[in-house]
Structures are given as C-alpha cells and as structure tokens.
KEPAKE-492419 format. One record per residue (C-alpha): x, y, z; residue in three letters; residue number from 1. Coordinates in steps of 0.05 Angstrom, whole numbers, always signed. Layout:
KEPAKE-492419
PT,c1,c2,c3,rest,nr
PT,X,Y,Z,ALA,NUM
...
This chain:
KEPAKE-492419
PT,c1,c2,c3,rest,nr
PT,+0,+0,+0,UNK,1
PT,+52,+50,+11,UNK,2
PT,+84,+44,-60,UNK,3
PT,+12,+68,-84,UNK,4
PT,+16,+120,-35,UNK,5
PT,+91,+142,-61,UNK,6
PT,+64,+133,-132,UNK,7
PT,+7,+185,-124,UNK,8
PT,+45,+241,-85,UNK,9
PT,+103,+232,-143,UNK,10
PT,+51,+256,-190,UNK,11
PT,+19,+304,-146,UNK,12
PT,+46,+375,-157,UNK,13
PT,+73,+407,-92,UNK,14
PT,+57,+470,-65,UNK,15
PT,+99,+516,-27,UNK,16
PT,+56,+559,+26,UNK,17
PT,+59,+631,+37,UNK,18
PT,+111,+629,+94,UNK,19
PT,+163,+579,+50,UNK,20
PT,+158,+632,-7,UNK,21
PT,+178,+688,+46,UNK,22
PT,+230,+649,+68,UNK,23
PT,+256,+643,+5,UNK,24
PT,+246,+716,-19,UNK,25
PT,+281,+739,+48,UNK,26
PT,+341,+689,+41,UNK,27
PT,+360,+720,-22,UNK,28
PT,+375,+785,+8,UNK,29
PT,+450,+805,-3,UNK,30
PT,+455,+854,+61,UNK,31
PT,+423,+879,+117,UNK,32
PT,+387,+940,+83,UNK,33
PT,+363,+896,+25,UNK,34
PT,+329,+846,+77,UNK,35
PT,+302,+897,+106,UNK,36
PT,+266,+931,+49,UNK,37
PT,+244,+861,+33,UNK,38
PT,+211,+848,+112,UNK,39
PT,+174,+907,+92,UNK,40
PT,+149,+893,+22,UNK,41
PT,+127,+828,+52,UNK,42
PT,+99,+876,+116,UNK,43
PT,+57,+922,+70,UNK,44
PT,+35,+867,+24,UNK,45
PT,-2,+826,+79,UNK,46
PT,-34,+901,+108,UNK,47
PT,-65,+910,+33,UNK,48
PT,-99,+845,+36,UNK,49
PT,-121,+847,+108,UNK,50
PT,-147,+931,+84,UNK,51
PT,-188,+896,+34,UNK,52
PT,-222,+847,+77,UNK,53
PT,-292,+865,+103,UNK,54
PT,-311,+850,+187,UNK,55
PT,-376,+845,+205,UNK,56
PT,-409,+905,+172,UNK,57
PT,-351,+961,+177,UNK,58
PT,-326,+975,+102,UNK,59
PT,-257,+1000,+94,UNK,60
C-alpha cells in the first residue's frame, strides 16, 4: 500500500505555502538594508490584503 501512496504524491504537484515563499524571498537578500526593504514589502503586502477584507459590517 505505501508504494501506491509514493506513486500518487510523485505525480501530485507540490505547493509551497505563503511562509516557505517568504522564506525564500528573504534568504535572497544580499545585506542587511536589502532584507530589510524586503521584511517590509512582505509587511505592506499582507496590510493591503487584510485593508481589503470586510468584518462584520464596517467597510474599509
């Protein structure tokens, strides 16, 4: 049974989630400053999509 099991998740794509592509995108910084400006690309990014969310019955 668990060669059918290694079978299907071979030809099952795999997905990354949001915090392993971070990850990545912050260990490519070359220096302080650069990681930096990426924290807070990834910072403002994540306040956008919270902004465009809608709780309870208050509209942005």
């Amino acid at each position: 049974m668990s060669k059918l099991i290694e079978i299907i998740k071979s030809l099952l794509p795999t997905f990354k989630s949001q915090h392993d592509i971070e990850e990545a995108f912050l260990s490519e910084a070359s220096d302080v400053s650069d990681l930096e400006r990426r924290m807070r690309l990834i910072d403002s990014d994540a306040r956008e999509a919270a902004r465009s969310l809608v709780y309870g019955t208050m509209m942005p």
